[in-house]
C-alpha positions in Angstrom: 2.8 12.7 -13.2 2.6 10.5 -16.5 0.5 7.6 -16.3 3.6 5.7 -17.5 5.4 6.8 -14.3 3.2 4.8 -12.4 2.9 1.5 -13.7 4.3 -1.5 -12.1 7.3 -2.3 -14.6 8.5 -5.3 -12.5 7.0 -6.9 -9.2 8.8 -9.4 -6.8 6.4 -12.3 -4.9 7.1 -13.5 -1.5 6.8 -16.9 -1.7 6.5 -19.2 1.1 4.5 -22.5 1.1 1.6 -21.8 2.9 -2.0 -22.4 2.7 -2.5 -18.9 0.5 0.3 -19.8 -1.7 -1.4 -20.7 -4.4 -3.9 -17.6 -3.7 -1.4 -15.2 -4.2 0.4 -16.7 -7.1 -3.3 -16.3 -8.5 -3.2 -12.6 -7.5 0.4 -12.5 -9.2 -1.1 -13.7 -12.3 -3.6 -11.4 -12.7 -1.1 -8.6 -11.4 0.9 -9.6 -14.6 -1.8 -9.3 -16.9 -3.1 -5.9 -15.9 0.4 -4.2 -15.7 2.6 -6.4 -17.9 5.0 -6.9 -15.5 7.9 -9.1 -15.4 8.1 -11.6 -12.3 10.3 -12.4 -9.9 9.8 -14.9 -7.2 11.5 -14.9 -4.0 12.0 -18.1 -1.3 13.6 -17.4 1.5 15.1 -20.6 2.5 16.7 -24.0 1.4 16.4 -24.5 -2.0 15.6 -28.3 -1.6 14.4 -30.1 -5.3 10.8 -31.1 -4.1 10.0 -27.5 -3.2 11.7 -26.3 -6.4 9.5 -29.2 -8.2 6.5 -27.5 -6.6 7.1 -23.9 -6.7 7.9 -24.7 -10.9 4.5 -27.2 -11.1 3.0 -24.2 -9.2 4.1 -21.2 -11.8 3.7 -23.6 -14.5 -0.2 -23.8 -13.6 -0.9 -20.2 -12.9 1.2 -19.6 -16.0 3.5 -17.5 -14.4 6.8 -19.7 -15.8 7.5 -17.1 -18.7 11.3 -17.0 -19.5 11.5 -13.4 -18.9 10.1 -14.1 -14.8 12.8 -15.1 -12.4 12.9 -17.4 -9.3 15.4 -16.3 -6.4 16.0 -19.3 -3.6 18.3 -17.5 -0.6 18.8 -18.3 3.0 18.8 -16.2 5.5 16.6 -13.8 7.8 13.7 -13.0 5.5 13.2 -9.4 5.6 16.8 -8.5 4.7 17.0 -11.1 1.9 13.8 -10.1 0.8 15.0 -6.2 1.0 18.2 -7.2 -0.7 17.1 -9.1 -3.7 14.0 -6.1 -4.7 16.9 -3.4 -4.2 19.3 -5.3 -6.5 16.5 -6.5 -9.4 14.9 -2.9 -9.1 11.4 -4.1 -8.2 8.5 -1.5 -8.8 6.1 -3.4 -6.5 6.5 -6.2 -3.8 3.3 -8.4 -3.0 3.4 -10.0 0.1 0.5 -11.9 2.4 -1.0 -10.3 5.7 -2.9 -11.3 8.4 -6.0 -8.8 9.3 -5.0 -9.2 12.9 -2.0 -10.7 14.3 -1.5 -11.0 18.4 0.2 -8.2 20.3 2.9 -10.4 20.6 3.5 -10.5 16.9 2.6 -7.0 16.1 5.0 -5.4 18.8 7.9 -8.1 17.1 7.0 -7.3 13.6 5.6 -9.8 11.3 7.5 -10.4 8.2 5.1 -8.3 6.0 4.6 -5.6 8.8 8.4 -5.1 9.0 8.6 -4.8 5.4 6.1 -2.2 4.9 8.6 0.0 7.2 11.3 -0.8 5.5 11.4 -1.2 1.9 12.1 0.9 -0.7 9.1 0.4 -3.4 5.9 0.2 -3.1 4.0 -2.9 -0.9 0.8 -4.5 -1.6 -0.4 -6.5 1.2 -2.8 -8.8 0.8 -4.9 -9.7 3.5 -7.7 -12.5 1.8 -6.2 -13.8 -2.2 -8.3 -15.5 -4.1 -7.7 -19.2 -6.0 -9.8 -16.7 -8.5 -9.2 -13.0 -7.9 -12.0 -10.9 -8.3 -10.3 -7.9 -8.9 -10.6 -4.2 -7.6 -14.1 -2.0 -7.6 -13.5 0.7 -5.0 -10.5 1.9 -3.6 -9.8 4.4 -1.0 -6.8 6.5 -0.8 -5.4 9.2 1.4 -5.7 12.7 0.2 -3.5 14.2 3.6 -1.6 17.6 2.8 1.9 16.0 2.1 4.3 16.5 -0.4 3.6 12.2 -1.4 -0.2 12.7 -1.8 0.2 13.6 -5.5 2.4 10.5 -6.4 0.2 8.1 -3.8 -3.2 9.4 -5.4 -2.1 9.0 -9.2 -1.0 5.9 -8.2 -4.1 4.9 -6.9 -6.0 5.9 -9.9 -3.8 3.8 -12.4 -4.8 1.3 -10.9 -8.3 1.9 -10.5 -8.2 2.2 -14.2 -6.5 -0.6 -15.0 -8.7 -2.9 -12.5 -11.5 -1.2 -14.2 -12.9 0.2 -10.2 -15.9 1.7 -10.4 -14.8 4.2 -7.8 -12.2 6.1 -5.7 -12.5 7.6 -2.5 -10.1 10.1 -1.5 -10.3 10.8 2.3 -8.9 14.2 3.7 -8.0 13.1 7.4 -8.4 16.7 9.6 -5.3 15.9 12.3 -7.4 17.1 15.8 -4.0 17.8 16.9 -2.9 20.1 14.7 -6.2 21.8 14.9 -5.7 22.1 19.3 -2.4 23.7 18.1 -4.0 26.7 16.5 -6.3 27.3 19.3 -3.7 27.2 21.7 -0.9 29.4 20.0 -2.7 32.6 22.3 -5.5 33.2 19.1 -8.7 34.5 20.2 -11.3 31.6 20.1 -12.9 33.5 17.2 -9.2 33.8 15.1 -8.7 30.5 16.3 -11.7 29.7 13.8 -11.1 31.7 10.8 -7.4 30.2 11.2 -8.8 26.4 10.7 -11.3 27.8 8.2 -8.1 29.5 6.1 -6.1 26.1 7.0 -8.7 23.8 5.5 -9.2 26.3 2.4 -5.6 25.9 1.6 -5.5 21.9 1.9 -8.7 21.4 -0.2 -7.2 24.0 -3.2 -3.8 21.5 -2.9 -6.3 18.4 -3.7 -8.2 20.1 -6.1 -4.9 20.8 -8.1 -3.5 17.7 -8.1 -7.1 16.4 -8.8 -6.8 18.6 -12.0 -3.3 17.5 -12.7 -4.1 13.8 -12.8 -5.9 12.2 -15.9 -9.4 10.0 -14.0 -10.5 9.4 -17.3 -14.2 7.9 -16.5 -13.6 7.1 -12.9 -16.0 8.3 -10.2 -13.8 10.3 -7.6 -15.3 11.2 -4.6 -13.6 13.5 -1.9 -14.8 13.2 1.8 -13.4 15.5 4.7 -13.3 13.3 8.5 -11.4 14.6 11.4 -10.0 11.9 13.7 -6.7 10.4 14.0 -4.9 10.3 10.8 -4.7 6.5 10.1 -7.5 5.3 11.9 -10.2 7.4 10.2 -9.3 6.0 6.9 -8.5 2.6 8.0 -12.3 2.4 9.4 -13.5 4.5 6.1 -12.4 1.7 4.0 -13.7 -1.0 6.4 -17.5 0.2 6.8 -17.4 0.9 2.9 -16.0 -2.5 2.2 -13.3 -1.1 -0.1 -11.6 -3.7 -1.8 -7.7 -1.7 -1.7 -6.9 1.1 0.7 -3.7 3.1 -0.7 -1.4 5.2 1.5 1.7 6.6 1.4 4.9 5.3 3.0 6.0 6.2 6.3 8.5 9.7 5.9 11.3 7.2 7.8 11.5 3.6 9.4 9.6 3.0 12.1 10.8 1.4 15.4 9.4 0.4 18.8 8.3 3.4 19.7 6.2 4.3 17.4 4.2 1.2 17.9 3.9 2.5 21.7 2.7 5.6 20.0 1.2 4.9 16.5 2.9 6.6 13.7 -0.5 7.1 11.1 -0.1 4.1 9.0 0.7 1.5 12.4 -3.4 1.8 12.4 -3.9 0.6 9.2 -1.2 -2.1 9.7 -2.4 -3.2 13.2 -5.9 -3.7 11.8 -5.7 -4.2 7.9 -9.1 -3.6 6.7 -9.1 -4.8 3.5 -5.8 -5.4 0.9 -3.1 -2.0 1.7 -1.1 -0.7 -0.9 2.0 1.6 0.5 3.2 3.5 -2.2 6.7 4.7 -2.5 8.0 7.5 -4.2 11.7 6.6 -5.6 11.8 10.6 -5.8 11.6 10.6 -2.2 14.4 8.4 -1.8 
């Protein structure tokens, strides 16, 4: 994948006029500078003139009022207008608050953000503490799970380690205990039962290797690290006991509904417990 492939062409903003709004506009900014994006700003709601005075007084100070950025006022239920308007401009990249934790209430409802991240079609950073004055990115953790996405989702994640200037990149190989109980049950002797998840592991760490050697790190520190546990929830507490300032994963392989919030899909970990700012990457070639 070219590094060109990857970079965030145009990004949309959820705005709404919270007490982060100015936070993440300041997160947009810098967003713009380190990708060269275009901008487009979506509020969901009444397009009254003192919030359009603010929202313009707002852009104007973060200097995000460039003719070539967009503003998009609409009413209706905000994660179809939201979905709409990033199908119809083409956006590359949505950025959209989060709440660490939200009430089991509100998680088995969906939050705005949470329902988005199982629904749209580009890639979702979530940002879970902006900053009046961003302090950028210096170690990210990715997923490294044998799945046809890992390639796009891990060159993603190193474009933007390189653009952020991040020290470091931890890819985590999530053993599924599941899969593994599979293989000993499927009538193999415990000792074939062994040389099976020996063979199994072999073949997943060759896969990473290759894309490692297929993707251009430049000077970044990558560092690979095996942990068996439940895909989602390893990596989610990886990234929290490391302090990782962006974990990256790849989006769900189809929308998720109630159920799998009964019975976590991988990622509902992550997004029941955000450790730090998620980025759900999105391959259009998936589509």
């Amino acid at each position: 994948m070219s590094s060109d492939a990857v970079i965030f062409e145009k990004i949309a903003v959820a705005v709404a006029f919270s007490p982060r709004c100015e936070a993440i506009l300041a997160e947009a900014r810098l967003l713009q500078q380190t990708f060269g994006s275009n901008m487009v700003f979506i509020h969901v709601g009444k397009n009254s003139l003192q919030e359009e005075l603010y929202l313009k007084h707002l852009l104007h100070r973060f200097g995000l009022d460039q003719p070539e950025n967009k503003t998009i006022w609409k009413e209706g239920d905000p994660v179809d207008v939201i979905l709409e308007i990033c199908q119809q401009e083409k956006i590359d990249l949505l950025v959209a608050g989060a709440l660490e934790k939200e009430s089991l209430l509100k998680y088995f409802m969906g939050g705005v953000s949470r329902q988005l991240s199982r629904k749209v079609k580009c890639s979702l950073l979530m940002l879970t503490e902006p900053n009046i004055h961003p302090k950028g990115l210096t170690q990210i953790v990715v997923e490294g799970t044998d799945h046809p996405k890992t390639e796009n989702t891990i060159a993603v994640a190193v474009e933007v380690a390189k653009a952020y200037h991040a020290k470091k990149v931890n890819i985590i190989q999530e053993s599924d205990l599941s899969k593994l109980a599979l293989i000993r049950s499927d009538e193999l002797k415990e000792n074939e039962a062994g040389l099976r998840k020996k063979q199994l592991l072999k073949e997943e760490d060759e896969k990473l290797k290759e894309i490692l050697r297929c993707t251009d790190c430049g000077n970044l520190e990558v560092k690979v690290e095996r942990i068996e546990g439940k895909p989602g929830y390893v990596i989610s507490k990886f990234a929290r006991d490391c302090q990782a300032d962006l974990l990256v994963v790849s989006s769900p392989d189809k929308q998720l509904n109630l159920l799998d919030r009964v019975f976590p899909h991988d990622i509902e970990y992550a997004l029941s417990d955000l450790p730090c700012n998620l980025l759900i990457v999105h391959s259009k070639e998936q589509d």
